[in-house]
C-alpha atoms as one frame of an Amber mdcrd trajectory, in Angstrom:
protein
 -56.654  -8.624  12.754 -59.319  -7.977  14.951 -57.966  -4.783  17.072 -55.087
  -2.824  15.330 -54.990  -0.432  17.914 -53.749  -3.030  20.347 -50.620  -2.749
  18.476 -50.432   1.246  18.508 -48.464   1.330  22.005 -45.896  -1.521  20.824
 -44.829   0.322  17.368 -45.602   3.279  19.696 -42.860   2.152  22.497 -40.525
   1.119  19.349 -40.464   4.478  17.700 -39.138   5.803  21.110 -36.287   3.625
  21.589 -35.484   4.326  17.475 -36.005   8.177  18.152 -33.429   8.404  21.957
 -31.039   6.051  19.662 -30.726   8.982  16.986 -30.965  11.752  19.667 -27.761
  10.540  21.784 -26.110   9.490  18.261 -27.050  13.327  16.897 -25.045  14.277
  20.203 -22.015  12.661  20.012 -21.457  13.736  16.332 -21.983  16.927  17.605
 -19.489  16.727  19.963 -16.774  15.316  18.023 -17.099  18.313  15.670 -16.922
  20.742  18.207 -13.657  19.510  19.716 -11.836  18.605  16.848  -9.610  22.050
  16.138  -9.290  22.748  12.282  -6.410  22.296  11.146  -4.006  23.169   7.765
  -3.208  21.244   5.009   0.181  21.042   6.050  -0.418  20.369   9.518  -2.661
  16.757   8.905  -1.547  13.909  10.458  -2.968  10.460  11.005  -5.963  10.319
  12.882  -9.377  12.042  13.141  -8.709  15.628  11.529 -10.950  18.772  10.335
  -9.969  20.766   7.387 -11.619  24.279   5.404 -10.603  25.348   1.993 -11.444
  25.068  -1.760 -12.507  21.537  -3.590  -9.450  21.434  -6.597  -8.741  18.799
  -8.998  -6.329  18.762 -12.111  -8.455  16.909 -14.367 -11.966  18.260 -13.055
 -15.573  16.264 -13.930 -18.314  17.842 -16.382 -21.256  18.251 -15.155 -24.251
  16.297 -16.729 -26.952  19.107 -16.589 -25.171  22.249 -15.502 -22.063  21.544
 -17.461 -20.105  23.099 -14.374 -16.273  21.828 -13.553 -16.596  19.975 -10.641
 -14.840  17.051  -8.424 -18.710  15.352  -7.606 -22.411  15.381  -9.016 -25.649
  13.686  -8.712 -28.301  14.592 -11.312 -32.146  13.291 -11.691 -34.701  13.800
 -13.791 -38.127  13.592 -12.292 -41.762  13.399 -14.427 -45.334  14.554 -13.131
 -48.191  12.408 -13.448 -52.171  12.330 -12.537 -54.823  10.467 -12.673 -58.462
   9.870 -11.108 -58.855   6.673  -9.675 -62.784   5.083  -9.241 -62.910   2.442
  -6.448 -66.301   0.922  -4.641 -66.445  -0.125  -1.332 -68.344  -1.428   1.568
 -69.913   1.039   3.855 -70.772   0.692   8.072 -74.191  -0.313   6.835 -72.909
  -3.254   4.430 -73.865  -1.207   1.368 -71.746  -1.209  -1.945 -70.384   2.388
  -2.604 -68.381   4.004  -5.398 -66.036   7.145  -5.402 -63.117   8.847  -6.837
 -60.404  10.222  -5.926 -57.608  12.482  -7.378 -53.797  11.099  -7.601 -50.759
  12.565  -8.536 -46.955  12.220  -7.841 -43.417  12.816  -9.523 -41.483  10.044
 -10.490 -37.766   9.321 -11.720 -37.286   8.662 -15.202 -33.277   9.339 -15.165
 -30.236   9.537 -12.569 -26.630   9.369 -12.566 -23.986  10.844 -10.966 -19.739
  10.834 -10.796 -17.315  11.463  -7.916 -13.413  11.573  -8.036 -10.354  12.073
  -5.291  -9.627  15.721  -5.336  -7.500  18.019  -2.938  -8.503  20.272  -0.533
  -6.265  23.283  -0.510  -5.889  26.107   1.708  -3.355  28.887   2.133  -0.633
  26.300   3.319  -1.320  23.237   0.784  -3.457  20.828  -0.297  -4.673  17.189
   1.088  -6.292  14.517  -1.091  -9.841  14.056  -0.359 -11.393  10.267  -1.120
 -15.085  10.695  -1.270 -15.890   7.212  -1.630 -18.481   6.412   1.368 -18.220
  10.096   2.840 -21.386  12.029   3.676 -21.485  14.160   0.850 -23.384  17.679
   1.452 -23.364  19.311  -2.092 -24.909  22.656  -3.225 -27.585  22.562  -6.063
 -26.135  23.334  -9.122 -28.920  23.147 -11.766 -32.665  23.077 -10.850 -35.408
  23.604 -13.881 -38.601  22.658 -14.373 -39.926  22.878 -18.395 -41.634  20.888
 -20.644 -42.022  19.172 -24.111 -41.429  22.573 -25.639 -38.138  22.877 -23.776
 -34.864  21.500 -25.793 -33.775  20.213 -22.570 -37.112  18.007 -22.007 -35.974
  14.900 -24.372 -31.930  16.479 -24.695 -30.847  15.306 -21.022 -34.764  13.295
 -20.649 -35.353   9.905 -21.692 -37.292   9.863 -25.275 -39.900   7.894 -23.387
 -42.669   9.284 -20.789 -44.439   7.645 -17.697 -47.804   6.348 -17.437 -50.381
   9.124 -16.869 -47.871  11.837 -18.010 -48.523  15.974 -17.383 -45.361  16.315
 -19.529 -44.010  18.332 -17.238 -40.434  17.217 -16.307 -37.850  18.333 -13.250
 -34.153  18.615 -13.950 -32.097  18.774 -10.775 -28.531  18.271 -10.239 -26.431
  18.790  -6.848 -22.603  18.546  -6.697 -19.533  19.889  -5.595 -18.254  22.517
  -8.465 -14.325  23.485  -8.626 -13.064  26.020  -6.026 -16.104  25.504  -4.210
 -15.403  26.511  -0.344 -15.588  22.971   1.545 -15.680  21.669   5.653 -13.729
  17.849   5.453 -14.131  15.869   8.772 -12.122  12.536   8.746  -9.666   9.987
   9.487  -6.080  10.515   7.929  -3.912   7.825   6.574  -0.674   7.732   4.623
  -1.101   7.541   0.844   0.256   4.329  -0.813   1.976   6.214  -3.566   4.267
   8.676  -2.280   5.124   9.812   1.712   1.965  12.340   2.304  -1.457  12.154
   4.315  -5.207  11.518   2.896  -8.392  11.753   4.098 -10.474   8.468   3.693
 -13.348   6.203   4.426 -12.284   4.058   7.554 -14.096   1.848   9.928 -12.072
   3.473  12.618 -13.188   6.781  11.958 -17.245   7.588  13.638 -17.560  10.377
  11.027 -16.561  10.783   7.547 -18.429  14.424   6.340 -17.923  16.303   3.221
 -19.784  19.891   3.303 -20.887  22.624   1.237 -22.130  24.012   4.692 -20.145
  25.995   7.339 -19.358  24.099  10.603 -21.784  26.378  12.648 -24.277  25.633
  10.683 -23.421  22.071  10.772 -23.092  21.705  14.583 -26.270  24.071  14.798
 -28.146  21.216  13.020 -26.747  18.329  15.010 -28.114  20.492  18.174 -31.551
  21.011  16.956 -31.756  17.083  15.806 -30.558  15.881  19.482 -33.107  17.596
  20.961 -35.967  17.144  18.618 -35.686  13.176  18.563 -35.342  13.868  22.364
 -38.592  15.169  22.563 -40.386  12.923  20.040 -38.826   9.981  21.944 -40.600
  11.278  25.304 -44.347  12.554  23.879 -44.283   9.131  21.518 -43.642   7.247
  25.188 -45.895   9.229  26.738 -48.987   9.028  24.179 -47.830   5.002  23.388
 -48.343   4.302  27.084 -52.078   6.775  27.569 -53.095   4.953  24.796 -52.276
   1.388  26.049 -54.279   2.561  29.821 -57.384   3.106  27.625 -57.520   0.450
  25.459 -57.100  -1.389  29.075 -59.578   0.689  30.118 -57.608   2.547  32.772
 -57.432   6.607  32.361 -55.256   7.472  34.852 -52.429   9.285  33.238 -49.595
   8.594  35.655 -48.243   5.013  34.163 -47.508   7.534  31.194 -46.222  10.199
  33.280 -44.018   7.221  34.517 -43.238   5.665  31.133 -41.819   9.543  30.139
 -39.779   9.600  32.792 -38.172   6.507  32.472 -37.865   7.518  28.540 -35.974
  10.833  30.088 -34.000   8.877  32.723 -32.980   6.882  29.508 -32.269   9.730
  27.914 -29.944  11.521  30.898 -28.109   8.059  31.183 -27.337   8.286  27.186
 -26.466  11.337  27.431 -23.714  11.155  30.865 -22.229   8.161  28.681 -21.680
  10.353  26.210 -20.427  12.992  27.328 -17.723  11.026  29.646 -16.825   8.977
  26.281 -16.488  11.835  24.540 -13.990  13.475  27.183 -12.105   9.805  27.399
 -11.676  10.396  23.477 -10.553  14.119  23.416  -7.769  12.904  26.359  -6.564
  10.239  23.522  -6.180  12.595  21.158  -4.371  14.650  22.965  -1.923  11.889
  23.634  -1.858  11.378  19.896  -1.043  14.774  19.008   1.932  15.179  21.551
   3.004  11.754  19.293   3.011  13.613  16.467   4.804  16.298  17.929   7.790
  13.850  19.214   7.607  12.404  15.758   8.537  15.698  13.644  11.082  16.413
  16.859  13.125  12.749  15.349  12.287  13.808  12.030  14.104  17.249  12.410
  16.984  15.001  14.539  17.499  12.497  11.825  17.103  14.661   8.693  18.824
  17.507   8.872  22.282  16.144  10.284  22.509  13.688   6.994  21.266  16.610
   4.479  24.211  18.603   5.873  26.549  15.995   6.092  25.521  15.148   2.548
  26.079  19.411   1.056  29.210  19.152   3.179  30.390  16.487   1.293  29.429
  18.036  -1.833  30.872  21.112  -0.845  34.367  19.405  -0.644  34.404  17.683
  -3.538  33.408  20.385  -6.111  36.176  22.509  -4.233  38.816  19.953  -4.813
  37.318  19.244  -8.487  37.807  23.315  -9.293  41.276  23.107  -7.945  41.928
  20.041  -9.984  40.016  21.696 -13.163  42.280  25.399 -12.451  45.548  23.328
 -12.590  44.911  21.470 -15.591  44.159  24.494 -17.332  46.961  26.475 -16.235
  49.300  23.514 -17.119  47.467  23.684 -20.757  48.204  27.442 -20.840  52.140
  27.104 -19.639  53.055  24.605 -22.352  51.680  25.068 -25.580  51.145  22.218
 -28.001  54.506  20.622 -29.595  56.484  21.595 -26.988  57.796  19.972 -24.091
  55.740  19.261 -20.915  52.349  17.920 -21.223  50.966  16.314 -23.369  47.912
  18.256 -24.780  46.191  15.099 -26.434  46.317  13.659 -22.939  44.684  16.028
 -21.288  42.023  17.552 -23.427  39.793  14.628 -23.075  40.098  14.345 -19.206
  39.439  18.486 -19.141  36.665  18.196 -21.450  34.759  15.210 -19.129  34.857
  17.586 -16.246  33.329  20.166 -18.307  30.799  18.276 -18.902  30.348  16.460
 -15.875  30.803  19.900 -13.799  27.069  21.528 -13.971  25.822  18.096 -12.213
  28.253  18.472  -9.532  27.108  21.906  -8.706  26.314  22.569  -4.600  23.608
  25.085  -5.262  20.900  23.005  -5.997  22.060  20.881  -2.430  22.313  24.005
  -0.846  18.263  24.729  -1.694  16.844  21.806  -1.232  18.731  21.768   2.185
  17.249  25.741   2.846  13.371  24.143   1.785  13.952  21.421   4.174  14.665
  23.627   7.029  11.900  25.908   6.690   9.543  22.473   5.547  11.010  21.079
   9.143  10.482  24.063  11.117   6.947  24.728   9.854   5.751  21.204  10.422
   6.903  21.104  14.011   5.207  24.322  14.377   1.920  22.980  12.838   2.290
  19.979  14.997   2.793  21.969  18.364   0.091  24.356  17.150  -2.112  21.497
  16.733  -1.369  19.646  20.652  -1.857  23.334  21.741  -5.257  23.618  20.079
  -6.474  20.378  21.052  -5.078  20.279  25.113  -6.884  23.656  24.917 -10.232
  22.126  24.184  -9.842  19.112  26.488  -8.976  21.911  29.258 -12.221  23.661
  28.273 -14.360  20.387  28.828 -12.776  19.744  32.129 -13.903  23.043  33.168
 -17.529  23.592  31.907 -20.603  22.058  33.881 -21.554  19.347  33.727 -18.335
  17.715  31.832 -16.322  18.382  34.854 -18.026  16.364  37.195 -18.140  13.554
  35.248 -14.298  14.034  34.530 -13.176  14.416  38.199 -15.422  11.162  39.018
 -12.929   9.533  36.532  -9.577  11.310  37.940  -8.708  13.255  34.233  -6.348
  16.028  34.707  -5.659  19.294  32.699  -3.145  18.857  29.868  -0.175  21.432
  30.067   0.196  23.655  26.861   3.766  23.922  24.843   5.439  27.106  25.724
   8.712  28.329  23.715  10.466  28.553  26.919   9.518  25.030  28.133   9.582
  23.386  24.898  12.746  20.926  25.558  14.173  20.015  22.235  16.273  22.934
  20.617  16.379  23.812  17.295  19.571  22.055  15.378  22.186  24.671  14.346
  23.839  23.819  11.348  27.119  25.002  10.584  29.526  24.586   7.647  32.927
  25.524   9.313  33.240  21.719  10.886
């Protein structure tokens, strides 16, 4: 290769593109976090959701290095090395030279690591979590640094050491311990082994983010990335395409003032698509969660009708079955064995099967599973209005804020009315026990 540097604006112009590609994508994550609403446990329904509360499992993991409970953890074990390397060369002049130079580095000896579905519970519930292909932002659990003196150098070490060894080794391990606070950002599915939501890995999904961190902090860092590959992209076109002028011999600096302007026309056109995607998208799931809504509303319409149909039913029966059951034993009472009437033999066996079948035909137990429906019923249509509320509210917001709004008028988007108690058209079903 005669002249590398002709190359230096080409890998020059390709860092640019790379760098606007992860700018606009740093955006639009941060958007999608922002205007998804947390909500509960109880509350999560399929589709993109955001949850906060504590990692829990039944059966927690052990730790490799900390020992800690936990429901994930990645551990490696890292040894120093040196060494001075002698090398000869070939000077401008043509002359044969020698030097040295100093080398060092760390280098991984061990790793491992083991994740398992857990729940993420708040003060409502708790939600399985399936890790598998999640972004997984854990908190450092065990970091040491020790040598062959150190039980721990060969205990959790490998019995063998690297070429050019200090003996010095690093132990860290990162992971997710038990009741640790987490942020879950997902898509929601129904599990396959029982009527209930999960969060999981799914292609539909654009994010799938398990956090240690808090979701300022989170969104904070999305922020600072858009802008910072911004800029890179820009001074990268800018210095790719000064650099190209002189190698062409040309040192007028306004084909790079041009080339950074196109980068940041680019850039603004990114951007505008992303922003008006990203309203499109909130509208949708608004539409979704008024579904949801209309879908506990049937719930409610078809459930609790048949569950009091069903105690009413119940009710009857064991009311006729204690008549039935106060006769026999008055008749047993009036006519005592070996005397006329009835016949005692006869109906000893048929009073003692009721007896025993009587405790399994008993309407309290109906009665409270029909009272925890109810209040279940009630509290997920409240949930799922709470949730529409939350969301038109943020889709509102974006309609209103510059520059979102012009972009959404250009389109024709409208504000979403919120639920009111007054306006909210399906009543409550009364149930009643006198029909």
């Amino acid at each position: 290769m005669e002249n590398p540097g002709v190359f230096i604006p080409w890998i020059g112009g390709v860092l640019a593109i790379v760098f606007l590609m992860l700018s606009l994508r740093a955006g639009r994550r941060r958007r999608l976090l922002d205007d998804t609403p947390t909500c509960k446990t109880t509350g999560v329904f399929i589709g993109m959701v955001e949850l906060k509360g504590t990692a829990e499992s039944e059966q927690p993991l052990r730790s490799f290095l900390a020992e800690r409970a936990c429901v994930h953890y990645s551990w490696r074990v890292e040894e120093h090395w040196s060494r001075t390397v002698t090398e000869t060369y070939t000077d401008s002049d043509g002359k044969t030279q020698t030097r040295t130079r100093h080398e060092s580095g760390w280098t991984t000896v061990a790793s491992g690591g083991e994740q398992q579905p857990f729940y993420l519970q708040d003060d409502c519930g708790a939600v399985r979590v399936m890790p598998q292909g999640a972004d997984l932002e854990a908190i450092t659990m065990f970091n040491e640094t020790c040598g062959p003196s150190d039980p721990l150098y060969y205990a959790k070490g490998p019995a063998h050491s690297v070429m050019d060894s200090d003996h010095r080794r690093s132990f860290v391990e990162k992971g997710i311990p038990l009741h640790q606070r987490i942020y879950v950002m997902g898509q929601a599915r129904e599990r396959s082994d029982m009527v209930a939501a999960e969060i999981a890995q799914s292609h539909k999904a654009s994010m799938f983010m398990i956090s240690t961190r808090d979701e300022a902090v989170i969104s904070g860092g999305m922020a600072s990335a858009f802008w910072w590959w911004g800029i890179g992209g820009f001074l990268l076109t800018f210095f790719a395409i000064m650099t190209g002028c002189y190698q062409a011999g040309n040192e007028s600096p306004v084909p790079a003032l041009a080339g950074g302007l196109l980068f940041l026309g680019c850039w603004f056109l990114g951007w505008a698509w992303m922003v008006f995607n990203s309203v499109v998208g909130l509208r949708q799931r608004v539409k979704q969660a008024w579904s949801q809504v209309d879908v506990q509303l049937k719930r409610r319409h078809d459930l609790i009708p048949n569950l009091v149909t069903t105690v009413k039913g119940l009710r009857d029966y064991e009311s006729k079955l204690q008549a039935e059951v106060a006769t026999l034993r008055a008749q047993m009472a009036a006519t005592p064995p070996g005397e006329a009437g009835a016949d005692y033999s006869g109906i000893a066996p048929m009073l003692l099967a009721i007896e025993e079948n009587y405790p399994e035909l008993k309407t309290e137990e109906s009665f409270l599973n029909l009272q925890r429906n109810l209040i279940d019923t009630e509290q997920r249509i409240a949930l799922a209005r709470g949730y529409f509320n939350e969301i038109a509210s943020f889709y509102n917001t974006r309609l209103q804020v510059v520059p979102d709004r012009f972009l959404a008028a250009m389109a024709g988007m409208q504000p979403q009315e919120l639920l009111l108690a007054e306006s909210f058209e399906r009543q409550a079903l009364t149930v009643n026990f006198a029909e």
